[in-house]
C-alpha positions as CSV (number, residue, x, y, z in Angstrom):
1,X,107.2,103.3,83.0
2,X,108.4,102.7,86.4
3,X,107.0,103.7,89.6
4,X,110.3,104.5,92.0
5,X,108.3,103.3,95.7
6,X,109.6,102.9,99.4
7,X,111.1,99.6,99.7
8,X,112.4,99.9,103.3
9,X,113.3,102.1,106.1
10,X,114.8,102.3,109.4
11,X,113.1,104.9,111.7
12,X,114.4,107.1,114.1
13,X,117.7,105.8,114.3
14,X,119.8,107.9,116.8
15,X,123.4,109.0,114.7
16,X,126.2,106.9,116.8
17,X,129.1,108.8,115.2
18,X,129.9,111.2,112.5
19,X,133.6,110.5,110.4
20,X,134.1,113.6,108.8
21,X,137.6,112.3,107.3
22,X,135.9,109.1,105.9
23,X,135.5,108.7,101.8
24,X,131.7,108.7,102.2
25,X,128.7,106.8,102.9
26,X,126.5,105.6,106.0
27,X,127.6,102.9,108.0
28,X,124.4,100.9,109.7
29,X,124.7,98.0,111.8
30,X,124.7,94.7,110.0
31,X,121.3,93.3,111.9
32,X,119.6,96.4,111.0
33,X,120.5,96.4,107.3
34,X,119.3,92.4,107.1
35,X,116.4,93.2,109.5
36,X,115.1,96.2,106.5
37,X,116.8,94.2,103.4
38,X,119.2,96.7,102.3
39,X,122.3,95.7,101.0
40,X,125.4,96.8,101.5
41,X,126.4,99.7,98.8
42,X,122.6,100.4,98.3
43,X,121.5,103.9,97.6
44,X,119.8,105.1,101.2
45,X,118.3,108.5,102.1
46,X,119.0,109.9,105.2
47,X,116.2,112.2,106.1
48,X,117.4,114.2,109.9
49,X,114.9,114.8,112.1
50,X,116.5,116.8,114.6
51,X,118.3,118.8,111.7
52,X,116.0,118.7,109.1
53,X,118.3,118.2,106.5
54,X,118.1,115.4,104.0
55,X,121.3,113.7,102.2
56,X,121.7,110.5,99.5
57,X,124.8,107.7,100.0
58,X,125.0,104.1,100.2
59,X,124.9,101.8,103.1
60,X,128.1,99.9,104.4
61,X,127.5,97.2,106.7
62,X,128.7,97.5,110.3
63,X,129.8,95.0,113.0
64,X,126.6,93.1,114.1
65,X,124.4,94.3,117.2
66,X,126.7,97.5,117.5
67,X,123.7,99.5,116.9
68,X,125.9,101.9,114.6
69,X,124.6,104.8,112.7
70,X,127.4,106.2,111.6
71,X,127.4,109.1,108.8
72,X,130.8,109.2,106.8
73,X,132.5,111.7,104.8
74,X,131.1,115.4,103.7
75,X,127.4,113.9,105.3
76,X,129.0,114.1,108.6
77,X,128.7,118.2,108.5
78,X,124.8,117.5,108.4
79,X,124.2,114.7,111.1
80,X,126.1,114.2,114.3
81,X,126.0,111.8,117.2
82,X,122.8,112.1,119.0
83,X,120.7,113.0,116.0
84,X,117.4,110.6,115.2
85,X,117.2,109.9,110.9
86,X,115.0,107.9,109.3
87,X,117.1,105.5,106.9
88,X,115.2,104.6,103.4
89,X,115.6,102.6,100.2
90,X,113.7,102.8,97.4
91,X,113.1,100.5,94.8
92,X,111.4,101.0,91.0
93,X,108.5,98.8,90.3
94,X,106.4,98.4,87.0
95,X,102.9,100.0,87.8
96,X,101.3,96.9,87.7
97,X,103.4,95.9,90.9
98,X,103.0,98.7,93.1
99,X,99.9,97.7,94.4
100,X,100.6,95.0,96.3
101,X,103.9,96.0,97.2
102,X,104.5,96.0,100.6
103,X,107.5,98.1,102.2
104,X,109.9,96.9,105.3
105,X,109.4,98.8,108.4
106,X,111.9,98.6,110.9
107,X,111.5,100.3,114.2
108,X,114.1,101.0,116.7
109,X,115.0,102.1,120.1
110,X,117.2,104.9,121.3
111,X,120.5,102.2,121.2
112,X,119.3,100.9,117.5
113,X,118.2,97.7,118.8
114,X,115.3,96.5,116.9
115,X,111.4,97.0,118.5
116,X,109.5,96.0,115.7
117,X,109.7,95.0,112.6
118,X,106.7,94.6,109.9
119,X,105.8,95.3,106.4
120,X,103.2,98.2,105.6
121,X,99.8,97.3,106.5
122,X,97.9,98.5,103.2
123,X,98.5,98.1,99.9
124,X,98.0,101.0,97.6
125,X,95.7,101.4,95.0
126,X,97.0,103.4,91.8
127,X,94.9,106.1,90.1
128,X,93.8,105.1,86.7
129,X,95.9,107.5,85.2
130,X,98.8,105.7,86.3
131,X,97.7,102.1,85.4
């Protein structure tokens, strides 16, 4: 069994640009991708919370300290420039490892630049019927 957990996010990033005419995907500045250790064509989750609407892609890296945010293709009909999201990756871990697993937390202000970055402060404990 596999446990699929949080493995990093970027939160409240403000939406930079929206390509509607692009082939897809979410492009996110290239010290924010390295600063939450997602890679470039990693499955992310953009969860909008001005909109409220939530949407799956990969990440594409951007040009360093641009502070883009930029939702590509079809997305682009549910974020637009201005818009805070919350960027996440997850990751599956064997239940053993999910205590101790610690996701990255990157924080940012409203031009993308980094505040503060840190790793979740608790580890979990599993119920037994999981372990």
């Amino acid at each position: 069994m596999k446990i699929t957990m949080l493995k990093a996010k970027i939160h409240r990033a403000t939406v930079t640009r929206a390509h509607l005419d692009y082939e897809g995907s979410v492009t996110i500045d290239r010290d924010l991708l390295e600063a939450a250790g997602i890679l470039p064509y990693e499955r992310v989750e953009i969860y909008n919370v001005t909109r409220g609407s939530r949407l799956a892609t990969y990440a594409i890296e951007g040009e360093t300290g641009s502070g883009a945010i930029e939702i590509n293709g079809a997305a682009a009909h549910l974020a637009g420039p201005g818009d805070l999201v919350i960027l996440a990756a997850y990751c599956d871990l064997a239940p053993e490892e999910a205590p101790g697993h610690r996701p990255r937390l990157v924080f940012v202000d409203e031009r993308n630049r980094i505040s503060e970055t840190k790793h979740a402060e608790t580890p979990h404990t599993l119920p037994a019927a999981v372990r």
